[in-house]
LUMVEX-912327 format. One line per field, with one value per residue: residue number from 1; x, y, z of N, C-alpha, C in turn; residue in one letter. Coordinates in steps of 0.1 Angstrom, whole numbers. Layout:
<atoms>
i = c(NUM ...) $
n_X = c(X ...) $
n_Y = c(Y ...) $
n_Z = c(Z ...) $
ca_X = c(X ...) $
ca_Y = c(Y ...) $
ca_Z = c(Z ...) $
c_X = c(X ...) $
c_Y = c(Y ...) $
c_Z = c(Z ...) $
aa = c(A ...) $
</atoms>
This chain:
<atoms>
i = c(1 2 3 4 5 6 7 8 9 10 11 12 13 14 15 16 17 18 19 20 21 22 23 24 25 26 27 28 29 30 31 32 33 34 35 36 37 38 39 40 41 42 43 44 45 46 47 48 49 50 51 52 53 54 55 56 57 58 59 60 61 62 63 64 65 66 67 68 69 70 71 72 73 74 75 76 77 78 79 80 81 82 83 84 85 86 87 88 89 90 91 92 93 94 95 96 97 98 99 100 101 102 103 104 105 106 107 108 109 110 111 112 113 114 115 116 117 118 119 120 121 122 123 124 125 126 127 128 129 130 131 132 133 134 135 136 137 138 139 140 141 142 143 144 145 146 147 148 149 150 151 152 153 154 155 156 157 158 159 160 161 162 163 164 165 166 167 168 169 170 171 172 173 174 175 176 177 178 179 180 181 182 183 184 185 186 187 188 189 190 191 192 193 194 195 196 197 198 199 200 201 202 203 204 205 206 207 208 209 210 211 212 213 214 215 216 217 218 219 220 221 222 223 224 225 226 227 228 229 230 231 232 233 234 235 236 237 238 239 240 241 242 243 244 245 246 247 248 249 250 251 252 253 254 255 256 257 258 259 260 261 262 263 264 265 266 267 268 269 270 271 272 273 274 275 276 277 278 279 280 281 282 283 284 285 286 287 288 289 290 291 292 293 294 295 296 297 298 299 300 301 302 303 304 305 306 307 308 309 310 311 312 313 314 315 316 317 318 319 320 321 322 323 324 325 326 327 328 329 330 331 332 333 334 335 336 337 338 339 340 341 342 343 344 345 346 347 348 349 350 351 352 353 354 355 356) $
n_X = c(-448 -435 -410 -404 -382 -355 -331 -296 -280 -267 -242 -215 -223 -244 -263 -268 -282 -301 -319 -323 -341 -359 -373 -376 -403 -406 -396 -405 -399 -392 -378 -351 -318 -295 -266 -255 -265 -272 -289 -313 -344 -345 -368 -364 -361 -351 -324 -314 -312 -342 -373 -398 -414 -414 -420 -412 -384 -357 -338 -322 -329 -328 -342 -366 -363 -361 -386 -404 -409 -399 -387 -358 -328 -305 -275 -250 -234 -202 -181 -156 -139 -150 -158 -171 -192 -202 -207 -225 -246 -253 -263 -282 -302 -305 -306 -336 -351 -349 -335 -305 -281 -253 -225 -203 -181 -163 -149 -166 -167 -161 -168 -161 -135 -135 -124 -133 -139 -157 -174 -183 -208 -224 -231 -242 -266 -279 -283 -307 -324 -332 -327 -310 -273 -259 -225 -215 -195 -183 -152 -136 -156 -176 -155 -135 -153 -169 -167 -146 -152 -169 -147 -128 -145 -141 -122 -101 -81 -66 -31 -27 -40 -57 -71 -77 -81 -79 -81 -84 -83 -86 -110 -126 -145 -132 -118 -112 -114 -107 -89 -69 -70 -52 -32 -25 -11 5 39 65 76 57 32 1 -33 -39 -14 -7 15 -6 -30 -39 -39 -61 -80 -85 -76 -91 -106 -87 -83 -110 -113 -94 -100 -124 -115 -102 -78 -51 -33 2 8 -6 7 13 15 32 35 47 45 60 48 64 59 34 0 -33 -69 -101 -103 -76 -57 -20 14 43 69 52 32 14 3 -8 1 -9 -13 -28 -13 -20 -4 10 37 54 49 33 -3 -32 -38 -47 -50 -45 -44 -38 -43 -37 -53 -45 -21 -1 22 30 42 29 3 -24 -60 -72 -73 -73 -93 -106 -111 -114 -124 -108 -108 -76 -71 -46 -40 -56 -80 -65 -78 -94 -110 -127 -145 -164 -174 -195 -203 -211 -214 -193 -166 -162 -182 -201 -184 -195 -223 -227 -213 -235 -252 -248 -255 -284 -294 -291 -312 -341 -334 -318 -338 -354 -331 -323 -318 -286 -253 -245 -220 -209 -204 -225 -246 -270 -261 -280 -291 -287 -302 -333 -356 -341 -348 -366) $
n_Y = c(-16 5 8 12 40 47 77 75 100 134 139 139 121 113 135 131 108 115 128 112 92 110 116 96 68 45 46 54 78 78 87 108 108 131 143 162 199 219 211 192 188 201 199 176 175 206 203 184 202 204 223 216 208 181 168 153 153 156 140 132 107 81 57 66 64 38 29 31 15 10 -3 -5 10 36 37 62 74 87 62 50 66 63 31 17 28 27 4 -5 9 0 -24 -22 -13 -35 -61 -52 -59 -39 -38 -35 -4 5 26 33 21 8 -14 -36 -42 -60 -87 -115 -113 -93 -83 -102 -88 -67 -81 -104 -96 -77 -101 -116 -98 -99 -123 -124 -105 -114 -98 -82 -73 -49 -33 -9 9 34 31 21 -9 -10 -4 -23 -46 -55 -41 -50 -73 -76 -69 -88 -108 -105 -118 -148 -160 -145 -126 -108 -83 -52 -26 6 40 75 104 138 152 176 190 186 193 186 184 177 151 134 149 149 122 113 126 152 181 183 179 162 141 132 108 103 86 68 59 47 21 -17 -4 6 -22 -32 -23 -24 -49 -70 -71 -77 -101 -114 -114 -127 -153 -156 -159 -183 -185 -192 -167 -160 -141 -105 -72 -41 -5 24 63 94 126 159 194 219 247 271 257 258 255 236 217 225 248 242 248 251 227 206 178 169 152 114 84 53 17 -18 -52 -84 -111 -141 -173 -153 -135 -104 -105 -94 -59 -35 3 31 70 101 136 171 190 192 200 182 161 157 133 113 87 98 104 91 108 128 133 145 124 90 56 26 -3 -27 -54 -80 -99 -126 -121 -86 -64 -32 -6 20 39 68 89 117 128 158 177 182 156 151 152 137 113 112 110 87 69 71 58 36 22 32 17 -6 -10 -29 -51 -56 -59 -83 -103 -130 -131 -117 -111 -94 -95 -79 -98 -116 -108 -103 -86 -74 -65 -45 -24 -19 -1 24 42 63) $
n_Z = c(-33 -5 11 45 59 73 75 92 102 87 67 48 33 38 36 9 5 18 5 -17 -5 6 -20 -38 -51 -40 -16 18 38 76 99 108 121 137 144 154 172 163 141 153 155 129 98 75 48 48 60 34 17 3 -8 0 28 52 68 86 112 121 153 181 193 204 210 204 175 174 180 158 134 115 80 76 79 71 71 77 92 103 114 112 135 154 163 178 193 175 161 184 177 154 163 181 162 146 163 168 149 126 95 81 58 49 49 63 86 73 77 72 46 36 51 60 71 83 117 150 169 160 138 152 174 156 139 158 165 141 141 165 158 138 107 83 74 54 43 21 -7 -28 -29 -1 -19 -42 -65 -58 -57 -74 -100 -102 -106 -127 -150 -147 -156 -185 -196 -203 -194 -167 -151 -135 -118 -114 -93 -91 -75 -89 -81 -79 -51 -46 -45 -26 3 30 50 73 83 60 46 70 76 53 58 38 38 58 74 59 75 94 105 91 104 83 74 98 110 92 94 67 51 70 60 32 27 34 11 -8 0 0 -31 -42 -28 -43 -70 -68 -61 -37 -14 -4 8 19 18 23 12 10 -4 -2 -17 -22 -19 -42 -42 -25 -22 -31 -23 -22 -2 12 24 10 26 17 12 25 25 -4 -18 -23 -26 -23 -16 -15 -16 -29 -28 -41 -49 -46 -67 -73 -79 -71 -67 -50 -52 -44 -61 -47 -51 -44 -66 -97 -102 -82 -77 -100 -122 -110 -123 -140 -143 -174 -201 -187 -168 -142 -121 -112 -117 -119 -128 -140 -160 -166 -193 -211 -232 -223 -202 -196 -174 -175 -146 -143 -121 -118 -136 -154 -129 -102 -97 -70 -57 -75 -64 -35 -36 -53 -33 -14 -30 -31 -5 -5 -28 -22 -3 -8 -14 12 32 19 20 38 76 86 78 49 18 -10 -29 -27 -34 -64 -97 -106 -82 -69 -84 -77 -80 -89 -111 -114) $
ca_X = c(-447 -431 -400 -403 -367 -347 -318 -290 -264 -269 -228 -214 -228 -263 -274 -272 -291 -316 -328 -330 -348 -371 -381 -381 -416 -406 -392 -409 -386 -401 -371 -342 -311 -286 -257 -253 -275 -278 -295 -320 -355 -350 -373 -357 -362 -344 -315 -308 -315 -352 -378 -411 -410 -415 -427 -399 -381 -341 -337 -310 -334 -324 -352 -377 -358 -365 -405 -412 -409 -389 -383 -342 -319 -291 -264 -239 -229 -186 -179 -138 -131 -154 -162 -176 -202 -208 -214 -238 -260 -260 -267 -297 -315 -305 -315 -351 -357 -347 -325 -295 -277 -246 -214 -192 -174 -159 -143 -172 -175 -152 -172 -159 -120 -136 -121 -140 -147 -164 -180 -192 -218 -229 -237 -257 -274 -286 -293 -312 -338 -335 -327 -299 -271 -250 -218 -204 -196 -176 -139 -135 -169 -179 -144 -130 -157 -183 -165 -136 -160 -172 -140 -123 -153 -139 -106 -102 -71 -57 -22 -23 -54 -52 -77 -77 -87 -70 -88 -84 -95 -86 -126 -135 -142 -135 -101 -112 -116 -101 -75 -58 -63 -45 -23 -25 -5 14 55 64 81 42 28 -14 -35 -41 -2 1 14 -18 -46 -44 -46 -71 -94 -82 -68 -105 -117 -81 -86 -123 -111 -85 -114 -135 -109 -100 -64 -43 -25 11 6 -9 13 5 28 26 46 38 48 57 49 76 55 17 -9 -48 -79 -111 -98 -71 -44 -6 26 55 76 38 24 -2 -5 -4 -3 -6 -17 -24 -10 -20 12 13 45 64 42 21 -10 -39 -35 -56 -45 -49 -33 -47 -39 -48 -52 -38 0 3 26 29 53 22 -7 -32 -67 -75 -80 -69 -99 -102 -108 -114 -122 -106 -94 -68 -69 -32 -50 -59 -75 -64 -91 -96 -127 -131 -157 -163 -184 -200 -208 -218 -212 -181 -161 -158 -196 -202 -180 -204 -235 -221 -211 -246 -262 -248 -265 -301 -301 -291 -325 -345 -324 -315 -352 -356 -326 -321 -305 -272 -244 -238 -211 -212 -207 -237 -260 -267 -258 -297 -299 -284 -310 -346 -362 -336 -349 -384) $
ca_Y = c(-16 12 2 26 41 61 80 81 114 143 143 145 113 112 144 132 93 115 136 100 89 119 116 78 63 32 39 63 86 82 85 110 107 141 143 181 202 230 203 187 198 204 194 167 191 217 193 184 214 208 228 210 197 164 162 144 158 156 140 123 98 67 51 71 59 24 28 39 2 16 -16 -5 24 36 41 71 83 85 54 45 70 58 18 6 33 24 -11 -10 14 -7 -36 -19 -15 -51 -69 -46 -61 -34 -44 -22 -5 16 30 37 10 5 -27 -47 -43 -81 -90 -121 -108 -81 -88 -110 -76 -61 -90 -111 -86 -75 -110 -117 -89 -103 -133 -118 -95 -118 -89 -82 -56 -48 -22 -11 17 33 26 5 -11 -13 -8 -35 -63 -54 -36 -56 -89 -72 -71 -105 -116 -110 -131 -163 -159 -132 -129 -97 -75 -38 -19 17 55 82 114 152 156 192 200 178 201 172 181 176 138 127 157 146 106 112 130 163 197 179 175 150 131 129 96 98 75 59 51 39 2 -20 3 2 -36 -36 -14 -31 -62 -79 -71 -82 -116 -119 -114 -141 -166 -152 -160 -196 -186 -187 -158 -163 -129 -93 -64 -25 2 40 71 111 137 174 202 224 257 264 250 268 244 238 209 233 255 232 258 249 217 198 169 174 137 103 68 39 3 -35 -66 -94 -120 -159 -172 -142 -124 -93 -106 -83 -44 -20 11 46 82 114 146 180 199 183 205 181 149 153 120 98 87 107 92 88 125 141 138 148 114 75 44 24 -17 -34 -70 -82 -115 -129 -104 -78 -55 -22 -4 32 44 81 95 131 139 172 178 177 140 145 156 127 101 112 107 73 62 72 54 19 18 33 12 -20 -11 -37 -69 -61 -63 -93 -114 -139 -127 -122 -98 -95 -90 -76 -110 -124 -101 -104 -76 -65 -60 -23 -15 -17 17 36 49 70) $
ca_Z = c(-18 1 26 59 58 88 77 105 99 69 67 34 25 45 28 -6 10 21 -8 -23 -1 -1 -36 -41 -46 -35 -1 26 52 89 108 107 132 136 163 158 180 148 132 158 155 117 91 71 34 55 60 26 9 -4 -4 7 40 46 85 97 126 130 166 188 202 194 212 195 163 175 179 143 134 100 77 71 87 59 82 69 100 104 123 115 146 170 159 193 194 158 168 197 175 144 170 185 155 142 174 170 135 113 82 78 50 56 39 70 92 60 76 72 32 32 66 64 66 95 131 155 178 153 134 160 175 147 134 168 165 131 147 173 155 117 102 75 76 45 45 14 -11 -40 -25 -7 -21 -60 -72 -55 -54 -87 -107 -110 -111 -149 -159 -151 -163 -198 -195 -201 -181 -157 -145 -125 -119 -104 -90 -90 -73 -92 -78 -79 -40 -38 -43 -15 11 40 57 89 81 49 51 80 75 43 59 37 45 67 71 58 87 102 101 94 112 75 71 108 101 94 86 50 54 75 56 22 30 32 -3 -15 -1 -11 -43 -39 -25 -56 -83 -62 -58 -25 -13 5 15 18 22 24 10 4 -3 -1 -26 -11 -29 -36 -39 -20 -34 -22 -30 -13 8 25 17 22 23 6 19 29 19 -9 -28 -17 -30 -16 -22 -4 -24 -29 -37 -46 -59 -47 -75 -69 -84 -67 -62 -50 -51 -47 -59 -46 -52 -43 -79 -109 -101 -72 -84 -118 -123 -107 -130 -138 -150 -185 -209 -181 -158 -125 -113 -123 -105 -125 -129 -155 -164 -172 -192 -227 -234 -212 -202 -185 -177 -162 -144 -141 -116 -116 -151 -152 -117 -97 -97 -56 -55 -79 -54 -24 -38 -57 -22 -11 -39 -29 3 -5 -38 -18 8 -14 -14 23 36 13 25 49 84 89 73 32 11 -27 -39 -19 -45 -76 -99 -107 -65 -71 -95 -79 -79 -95 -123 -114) $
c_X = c(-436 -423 -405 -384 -367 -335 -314 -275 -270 -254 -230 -222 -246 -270 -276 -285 -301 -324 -332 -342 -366 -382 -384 -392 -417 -400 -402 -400 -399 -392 -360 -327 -300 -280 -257 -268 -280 -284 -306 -330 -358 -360 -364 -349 -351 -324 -306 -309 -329 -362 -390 -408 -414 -424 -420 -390 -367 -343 -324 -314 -335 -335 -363 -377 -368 -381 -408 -413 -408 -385 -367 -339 -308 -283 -250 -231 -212 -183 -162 -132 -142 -165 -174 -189 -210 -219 -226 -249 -264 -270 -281 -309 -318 -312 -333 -357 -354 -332 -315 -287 -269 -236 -203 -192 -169 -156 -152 -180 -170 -157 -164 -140 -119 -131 -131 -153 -161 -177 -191 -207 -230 -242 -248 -266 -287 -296 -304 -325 -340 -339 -310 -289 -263 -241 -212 -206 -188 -161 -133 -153 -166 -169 -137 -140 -174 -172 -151 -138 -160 -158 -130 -133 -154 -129 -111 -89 -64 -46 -21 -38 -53 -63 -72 -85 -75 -77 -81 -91 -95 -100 -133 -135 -144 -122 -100 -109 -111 -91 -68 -57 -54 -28 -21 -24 1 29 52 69 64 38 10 -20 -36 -31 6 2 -1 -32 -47 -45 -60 -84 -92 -84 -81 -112 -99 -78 -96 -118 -104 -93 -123 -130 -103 -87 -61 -32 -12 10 -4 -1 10 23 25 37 39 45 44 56 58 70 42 7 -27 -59 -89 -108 -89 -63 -33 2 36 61 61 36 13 -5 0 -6 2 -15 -20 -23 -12 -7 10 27 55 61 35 6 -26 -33 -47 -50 -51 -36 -45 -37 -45 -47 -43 -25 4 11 28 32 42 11 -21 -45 -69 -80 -80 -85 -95 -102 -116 -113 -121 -99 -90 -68 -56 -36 -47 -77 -75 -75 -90 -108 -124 -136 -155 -176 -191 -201 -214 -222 -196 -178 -164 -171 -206 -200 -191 -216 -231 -223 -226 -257 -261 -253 -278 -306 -297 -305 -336 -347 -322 -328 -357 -348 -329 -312 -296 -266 -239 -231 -213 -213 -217 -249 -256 -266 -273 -301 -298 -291 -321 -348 -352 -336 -366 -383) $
c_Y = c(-7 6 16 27 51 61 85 86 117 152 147 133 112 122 137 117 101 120 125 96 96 118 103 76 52 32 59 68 85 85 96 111 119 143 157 188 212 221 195 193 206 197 186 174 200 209 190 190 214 216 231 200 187 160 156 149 155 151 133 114 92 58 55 67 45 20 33 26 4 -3 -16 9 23 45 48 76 79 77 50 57 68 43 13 12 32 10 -9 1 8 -18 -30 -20 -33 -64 -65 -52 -54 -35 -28 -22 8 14 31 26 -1 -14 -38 -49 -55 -85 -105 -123 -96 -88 -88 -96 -69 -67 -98 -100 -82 -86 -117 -110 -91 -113 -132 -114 -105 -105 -87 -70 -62 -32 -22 5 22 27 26 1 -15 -13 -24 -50 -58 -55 -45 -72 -86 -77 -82 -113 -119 -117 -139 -169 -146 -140 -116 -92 -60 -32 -3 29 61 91 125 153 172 197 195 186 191 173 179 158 132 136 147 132 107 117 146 176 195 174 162 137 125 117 98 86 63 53 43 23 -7 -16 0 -12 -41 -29 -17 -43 -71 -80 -77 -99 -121 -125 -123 -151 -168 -159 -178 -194 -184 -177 -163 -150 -116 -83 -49 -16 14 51 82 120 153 180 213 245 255 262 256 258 244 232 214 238 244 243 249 239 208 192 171 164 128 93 59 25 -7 -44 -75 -105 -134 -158 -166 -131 -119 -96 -97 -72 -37 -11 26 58 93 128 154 194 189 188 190 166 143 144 107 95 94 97 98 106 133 149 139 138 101 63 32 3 -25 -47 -68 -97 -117 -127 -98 -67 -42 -11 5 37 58 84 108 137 150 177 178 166 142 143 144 114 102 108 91 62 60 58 36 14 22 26 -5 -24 -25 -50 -69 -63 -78 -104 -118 -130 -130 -109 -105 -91 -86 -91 -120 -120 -106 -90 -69 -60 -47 -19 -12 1 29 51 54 86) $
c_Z = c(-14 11 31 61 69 84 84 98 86 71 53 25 24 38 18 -4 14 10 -12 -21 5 -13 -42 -44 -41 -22 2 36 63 98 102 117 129 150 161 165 171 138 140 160 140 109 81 58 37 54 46 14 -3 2 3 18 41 62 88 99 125 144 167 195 199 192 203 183 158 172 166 137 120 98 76 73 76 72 77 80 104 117 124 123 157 165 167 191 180 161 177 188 163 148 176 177 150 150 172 160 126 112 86 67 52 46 51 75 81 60 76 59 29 46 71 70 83 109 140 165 170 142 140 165 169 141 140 169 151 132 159 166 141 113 95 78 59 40 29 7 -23 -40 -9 -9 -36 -65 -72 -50 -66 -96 -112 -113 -125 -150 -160 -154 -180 -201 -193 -189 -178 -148 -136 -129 -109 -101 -85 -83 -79 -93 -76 -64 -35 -41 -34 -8 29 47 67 89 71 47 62 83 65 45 52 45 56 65 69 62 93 96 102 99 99 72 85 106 107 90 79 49 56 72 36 14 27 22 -14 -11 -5 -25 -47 -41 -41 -70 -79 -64 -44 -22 -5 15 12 24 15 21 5 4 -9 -15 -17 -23 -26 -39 -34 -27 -23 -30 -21 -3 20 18 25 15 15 15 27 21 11 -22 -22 -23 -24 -21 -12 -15 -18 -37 -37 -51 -59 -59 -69 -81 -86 -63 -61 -43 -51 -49 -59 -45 -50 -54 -87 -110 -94 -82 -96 -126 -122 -121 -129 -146 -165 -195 -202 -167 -149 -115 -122 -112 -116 -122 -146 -149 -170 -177 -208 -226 -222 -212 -190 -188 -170 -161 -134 -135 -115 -128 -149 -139 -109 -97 -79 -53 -58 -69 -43 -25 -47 -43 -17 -16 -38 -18 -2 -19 -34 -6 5 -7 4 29 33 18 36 60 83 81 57 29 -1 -32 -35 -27 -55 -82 -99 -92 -66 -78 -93 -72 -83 -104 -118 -116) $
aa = c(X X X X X X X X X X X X X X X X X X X X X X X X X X X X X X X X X X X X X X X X X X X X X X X X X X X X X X X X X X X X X X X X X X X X X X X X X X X X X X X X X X X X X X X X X X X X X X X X X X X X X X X X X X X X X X X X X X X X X X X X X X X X X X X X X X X X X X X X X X X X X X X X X X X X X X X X X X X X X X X X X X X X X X X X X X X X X X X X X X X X X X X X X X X X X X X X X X X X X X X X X X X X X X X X X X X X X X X X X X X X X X X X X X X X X X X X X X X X X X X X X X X X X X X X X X X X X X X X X X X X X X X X X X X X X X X X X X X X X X X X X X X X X X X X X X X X X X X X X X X X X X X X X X X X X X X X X X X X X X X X X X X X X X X X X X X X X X X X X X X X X X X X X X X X X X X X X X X X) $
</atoms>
């Protein structure tokens, strides 16, 4: 059986969700959605660099969207700087009946942790059409609510558990949006919107209390914490050139504490080139990047997973991220309305039709 699929945005993520969805045999493309006007009126093929066209159309018409009576919309399009307008178009399709499956509005990969504004709506809109939505992706997403299920799943007991990104992003070519939330090539008095107090919480914080819930422990708290590294000559990469005295790696973290112990961590260190921060941790043989969690347990366990073999790791991360919405299309058609989380599937849900 063929789902009818509409992918909305061919960003960095949406291209790679559409070739997918191109070549699948188990899902059909009838719908494409593009906010750029150098992109409206293209062939879909055209779009994400194939070469047989496909007959479906780039538009900006939502409504038009609406009438294709598509069974599930993968939703890529960059919603953590404009939420609201994110909302009322997830909600249009949701209320219409079609299922949704997205990577952006990150905050609703712990939905139940998401703030009422953003939650509620959503969840009527589920109720509304019975129709499912599900947001999630590589980080925050599979790191922090799969990937570190596997591995406390080999302890018999855990006393700390860390979740990890330790990425090379100087090949990402994304500075407009992940440059300058990070903060990158910027003094380093400048506060990015990602270290304004709270963000990192609130875009964290919900998969480090799941996790909490998941493991049946109580948190006393969650606290957020980060610190920059300047570089002290310039550093040239795809991401941006930073001069000399500029920010060009960051780490930061959200804890989870009981006890007055730091029990959960997820954490990230990014850098731009492997010069940048040479003191922080680097991943494992000296890759370029690692999504990575340690068990502190009997036995202690750590597992890291490398994305982009034979490809770029950032190129890898995009299409990864991709791959957890258009391989969750399935399960979300199938469920019951309302809004899912990773631990609401089972692990075999990410797997149908992968392999053709």
């Amino acid at each position: 059986m063929q789902r009818k699929v509409i992918q909305f945005s061919t960003g960095n993520v949406g291209e790679h969700a559409l070739r997918a969805l191109i070549g699948r045999p188990d899902l059909e493309l009838v719908g494409l959605h593009a906010h750029g006007a150098d992109k409206i009126g293209r062939d879909a093929a055209d779009l994400c660099g194939l070469s047989d066209p496909t007959g479906v159309i780039a538009t900006d018409d939502l409504d038009a969207l609406l009438e294709l009576g598509a069974d599930c919309v993968v939703y890529t399009s960059q919603a953590e700087t404009r939420p609201k307008e994110a909302v009322n178009e997830l909600a249009r399709f949701l209320r219409s009946g079609v299922n949704v499956v997205g990577t952006s509005l990150v905050w609703m990969v712990a939905p139940q942790y998401a703030d009422a504004w953003l939650r509620d709506p959503l969840e009527q809109a589920c109720r509304s059409g019975d129709s499912t939505l599900y947001i999630n992706g590589i980080d925050p997403g599979f790191s922090g609510d799969t990937l570190v299920h596997a591995a406390l799943s080999l302890s018999t007991r855990a006393s700390t558990v860390t979740v990890q990104e330790i990425f090379d992003y100087g090949s990402y070519d994304d500075a407009e949006f992940t440059g300058a939330s990070f903060g990158f090539g910027t003094a380093p008095d400048h506060t990015p919107i990602m270290f304004a107090p709270g963000v990192l919480t609130s875009l964290w914080g919900g998969q480090v209390r799941t996790l909490a819930d998941n493991l049946g422990i109580e948190l006393d708290e969650v606290r957020e914490r980060h610190e920059k590294w300047v570089t002290p000559r310039p550093i040239d990469c795809t991401m941006m050139a930073v001069d000399s005295g500029r920010v060009a790696a960051v780490r930061f973290g959200v804890e989870g504490i009981t006890r007055g112990k730091i029990v959960i961590t997820m954490e990230h260190i990014n850098r731009l080139t492997d010069a940048a921060a040479p003191d922080w941790p680097y991943p494992p043989e000296r890759r370029p990047g690692v999504h990575r969690v340690v068990v502190d347990g009997d036995p202690g366990v750590e597992i890291n997973t490398h994305v982009g073999l034979g490809i770029d790791h950032n190129q890898g991360g995009v299409i990864a991220t991709a791959a957890r919405a258009v391989n969750a299309i399935d399960v979300a058609c199938r469920a019951p309305a309302g809004i899912l989380a990773a631990h609401d599937l089972r692990p075999a849900d990410h797997l149908h039709g992968t392999m053709w």
